[in-house]
C-alpha positions as CSV (number, residue, x, y, z in Angstrom):
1,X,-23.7,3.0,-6.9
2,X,-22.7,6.6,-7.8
3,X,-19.9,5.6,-10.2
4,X,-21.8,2.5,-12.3
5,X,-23.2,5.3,-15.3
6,X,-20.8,8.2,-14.7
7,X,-17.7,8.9,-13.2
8,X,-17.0,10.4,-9.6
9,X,-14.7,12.4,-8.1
10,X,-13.8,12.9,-4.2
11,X,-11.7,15.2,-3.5
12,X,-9.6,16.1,0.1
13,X,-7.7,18.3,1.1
14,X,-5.5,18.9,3.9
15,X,-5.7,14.8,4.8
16,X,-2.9,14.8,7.3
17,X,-6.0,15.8,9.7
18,X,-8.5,13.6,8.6
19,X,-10.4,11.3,11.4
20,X,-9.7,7.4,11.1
21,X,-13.2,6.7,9.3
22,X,-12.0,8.7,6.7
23,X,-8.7,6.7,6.0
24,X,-10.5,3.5,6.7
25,X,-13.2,5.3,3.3
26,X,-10.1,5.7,1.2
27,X,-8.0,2.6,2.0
28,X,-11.9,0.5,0.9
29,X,-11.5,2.6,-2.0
30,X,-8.2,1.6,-3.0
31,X,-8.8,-2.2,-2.8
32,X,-11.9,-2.6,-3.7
33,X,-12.5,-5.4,-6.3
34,X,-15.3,-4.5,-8.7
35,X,-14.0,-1.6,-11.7
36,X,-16.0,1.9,-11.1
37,X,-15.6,5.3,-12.3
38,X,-13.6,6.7,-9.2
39,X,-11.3,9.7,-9.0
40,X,-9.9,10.3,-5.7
41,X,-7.8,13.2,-5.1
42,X,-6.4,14.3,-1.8
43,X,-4.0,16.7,-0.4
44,X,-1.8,16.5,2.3
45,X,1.0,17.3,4.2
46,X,3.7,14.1,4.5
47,X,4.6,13.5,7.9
48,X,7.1,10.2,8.8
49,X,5.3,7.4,10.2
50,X,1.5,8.9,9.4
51,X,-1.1,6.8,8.4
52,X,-1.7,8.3,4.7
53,X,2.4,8.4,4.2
54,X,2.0,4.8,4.2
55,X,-1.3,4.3,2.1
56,X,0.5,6.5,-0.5
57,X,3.8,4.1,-0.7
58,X,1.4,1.0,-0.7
59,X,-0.5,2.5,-4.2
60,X,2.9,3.9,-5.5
61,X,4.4,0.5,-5.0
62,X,1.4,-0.9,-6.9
63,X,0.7,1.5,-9.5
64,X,-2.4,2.4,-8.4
65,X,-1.8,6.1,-8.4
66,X,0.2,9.2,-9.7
67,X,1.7,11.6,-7.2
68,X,2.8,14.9,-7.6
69,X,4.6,16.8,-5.5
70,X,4.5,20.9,-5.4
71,X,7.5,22.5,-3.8
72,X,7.4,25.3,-1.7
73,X,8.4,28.9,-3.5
C-alpha cells in the first residue's frame, strides 16, 4: 500500500546482523508478483555461506538488482 501513488525506499544497513524476520521481509520483497514503487537498499558485510550472500547471487543471477562493491582504502 505505501508504494501504489509514490515510490518507497527501505534502506539497511549493516544486514549481515539482521534477525531472520528481516531476511524473510526482504526475500517477500524480492519475489513478490504485483509491480510497486520499491527501492531497497541494504548494506552489508559478505560473509561465505550467510543467508543474504545467497539472496544477493539469487537477484544477480536474475537481474533483479545492481551491486556495488566499495573497497577498503
Amino acid at each position: 500500500m505505501l508504494s501504489n501513488k509514490s515510490p518507497f525506499i527501505l534502506i539497511l544497513d549493516n544486514a549481515q546482523w539482521s534477525d531472520e524476520f528481516s531476511l524473510d521481509l526482504i526475500n517477500f520483497l524480492m519475489y513478490r508478483m504485483t509491480p510497486v514503487k520499491l527501492l531497497i537498499i541494504v548494506s552489508f558485510r559478505p560473509c561465505e555461506g550467510s543467508r543474504l550472500t545467497e539472496m544477493r547471487a539469487e537477484l544477480l543471477s536474475r537481474g533483479l538488482c545492481q551491486e556495488l562493491s566499495l573497497e577498503r582504502q
